[in-house]
Structure formats: structure tokens, C-alpha cells
C-alpha positions in Angstrom: 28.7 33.9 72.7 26.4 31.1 72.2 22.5 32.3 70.7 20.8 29.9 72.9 17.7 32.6 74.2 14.1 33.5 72.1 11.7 36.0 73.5 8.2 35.1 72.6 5.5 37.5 73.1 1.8 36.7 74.3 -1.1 38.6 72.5 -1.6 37.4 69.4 1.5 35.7 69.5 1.1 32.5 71.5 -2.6 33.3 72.6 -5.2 34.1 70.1 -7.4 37.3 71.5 -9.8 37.9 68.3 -12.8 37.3 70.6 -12.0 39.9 72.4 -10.2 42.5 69.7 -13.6 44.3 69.6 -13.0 45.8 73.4 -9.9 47.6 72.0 -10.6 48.5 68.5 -13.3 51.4 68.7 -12.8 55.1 69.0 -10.3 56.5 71.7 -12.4 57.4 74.8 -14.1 54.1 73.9 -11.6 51.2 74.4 -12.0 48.8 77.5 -8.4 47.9 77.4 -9.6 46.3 81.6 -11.9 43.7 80.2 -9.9 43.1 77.0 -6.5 42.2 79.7 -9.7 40.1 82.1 -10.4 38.2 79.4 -7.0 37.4 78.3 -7.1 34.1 80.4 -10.0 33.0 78.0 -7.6 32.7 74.6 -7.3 30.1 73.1 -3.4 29.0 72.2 -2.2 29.6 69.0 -1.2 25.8 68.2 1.5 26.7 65.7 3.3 28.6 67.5 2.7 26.7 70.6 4.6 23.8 69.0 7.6 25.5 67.6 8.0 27.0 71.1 8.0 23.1 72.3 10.5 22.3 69.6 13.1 24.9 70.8 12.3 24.1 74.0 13.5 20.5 73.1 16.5 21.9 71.3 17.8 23.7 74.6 16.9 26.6 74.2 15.7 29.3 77.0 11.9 30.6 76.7 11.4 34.3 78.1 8.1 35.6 77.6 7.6 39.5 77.2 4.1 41.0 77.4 3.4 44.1 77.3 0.3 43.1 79.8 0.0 44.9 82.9 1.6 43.1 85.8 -1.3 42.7 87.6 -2.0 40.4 84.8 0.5 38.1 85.5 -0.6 35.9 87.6 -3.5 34.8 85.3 -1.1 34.9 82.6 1.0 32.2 84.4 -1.8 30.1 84.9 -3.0 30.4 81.2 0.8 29.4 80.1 0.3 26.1 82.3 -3.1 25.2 81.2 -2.4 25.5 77.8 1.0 23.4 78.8 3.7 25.9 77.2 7.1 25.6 79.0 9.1 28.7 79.9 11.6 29.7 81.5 10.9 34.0 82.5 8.0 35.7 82.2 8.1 39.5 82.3 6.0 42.0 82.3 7.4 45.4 82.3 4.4 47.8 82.5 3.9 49.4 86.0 0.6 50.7 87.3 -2.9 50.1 85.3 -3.2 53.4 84.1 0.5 53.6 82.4 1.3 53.2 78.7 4.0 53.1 76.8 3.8 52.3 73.5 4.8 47.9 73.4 7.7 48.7 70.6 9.4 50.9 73.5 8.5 49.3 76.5 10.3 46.1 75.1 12.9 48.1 73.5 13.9 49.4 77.0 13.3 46.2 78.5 16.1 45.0 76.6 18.1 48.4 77.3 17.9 47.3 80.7 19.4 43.8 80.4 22.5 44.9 78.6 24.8 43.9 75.9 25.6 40.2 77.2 21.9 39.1 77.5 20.9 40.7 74.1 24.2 39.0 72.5 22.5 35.9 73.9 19.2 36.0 71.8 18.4 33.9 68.9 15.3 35.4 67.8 12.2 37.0 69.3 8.6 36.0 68.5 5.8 38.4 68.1 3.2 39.7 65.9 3.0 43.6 66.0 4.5 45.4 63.4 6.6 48.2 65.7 7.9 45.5 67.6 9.1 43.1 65.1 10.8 46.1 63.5 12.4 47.4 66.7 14.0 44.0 67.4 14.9 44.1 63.8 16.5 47.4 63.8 18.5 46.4 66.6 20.0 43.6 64.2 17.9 40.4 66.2 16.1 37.7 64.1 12.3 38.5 64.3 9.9 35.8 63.6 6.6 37.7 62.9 3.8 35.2 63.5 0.7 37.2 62.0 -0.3 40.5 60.1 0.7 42.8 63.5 -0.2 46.4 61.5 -2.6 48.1 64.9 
């Protein structure tokens, strides 16, 4: 089977959302996880990563990105991945309904689940920055490229 597939998350991954970190980091009750996902579309790209995404676009390979964004979200997040001129080929966002969560390590985890054995055979490496998710691709024997200190 040829490896010829990355998945590459968004936050903190390709886009940078430090200016908006502070929504999401207080107490419990006190997190506006709406206006930190509105203000998404404000990131700026994270240029590294941006241009080894280009380079394995140039090498053939296929881009999927995997948020853990509402899908509601998508639309804007589309339009960020244009302005900001990263090419893809799928974009997926597996969270239903605003008011769900599921914690990103499993919701990708049965993301995957969901594709099967063929697709996952088909995966280079993944991209991302969060802890629990780099180890879950890990653990399931994928080549994780962890782009930043991901420990939240």
C-alpha cells in the first residue's frame, strides 16, 4: 500500500490562535469556546508549517485537514485555508451540534475508526499539536509530527 496521505490539523497547528487562547483558558463555567471558534478566521498562519504542507503537496501527497471545530465553522474555515493560500485536498470536521464535545484525541480517533483499515494503511503521518492527539495517532503505530508544546 503506498503512504501517500498526511492529516494536518488546524488550531495551533496550521493557524496560530494565541490571541485568542485567553477565551478558553479560564475556569470551567467561564470559557467562551463561541467567540474563541468566531475568531478563528482571524489567525494568523503558522508559516512553517504552512510551507512543509506546500512541500508535500509538491511531492504528491494528499492533504486532509481534521479539526475538531464545530462544523458550523467550516465554512469560515475554508475561506481562512484559501486566504492564507494552503492547498488541500478534504476538510473534515467531525463534531455535530454546538453544544457537543468529545474530547479531540477521540473524536479523531473514531474519525479514523470510521474510515477503516485501507485509508489508515494509506497515511504517512498526521500533523498536529495537542498532546492526546499526537499520542493517539501514535499508539495506533502512525508517524506524528508534533508541531508545538500541545500539553492543555
Amino acid at each position: 500500500m503506498v503512504k501517500d496521505l498526511v492529516i494536518v490539523d488546524l488550531d495551533g497547528t496550521l493557524s496560530d490562535p494565541e490571541h485568542r487562547r485567553h477565551l478558553v483558558n479560564g475556569p470551567k463555567g467561564g470559557r467562551d469556546w463561541k467567540q474563541f471558534l468566531e475568531l478563528a478566521i482571524e489567525d494568523p498562519v503558522k508559516p512553517f508549517t504552512r510551507s512543509v504542507v506546500e512541500s508535500l503537496v509538491d511531492k504528491g501527497f494528499e492533504i486532509q485537514i481534521l479539526s475538531g471545530r464545530h462544523r458550523k465553522y467550516l465554512g469560515d474555515s475554508e475561506d481562512w485555508l484559501i486566504f492564507n493560500g494552503i492547498q488541500y485536498d478534504y476538510i473534515d470536521f467531525p463534531r455535530h451540534g454546538e453544544n457537543s464535545y468529545i474530547e479531540d484525541y477521540k473524536l479523531k480517533g473514531d474519525w479514523l475508526d470510521s474510515k477503516g483499515k485501507v485509508f489508515e494503511d494509506r497515511i504517512a503521518c498526521c500533523i498536529d499539536d495537542r498532546d492526546q492527539v499526537v499520542n493517539m495517532w501514535r499508539k495506533r503505530g502512525l508517524v506524528c509530527w508534533q508541531v508545538a508544546e500541545g500539553n492543555f
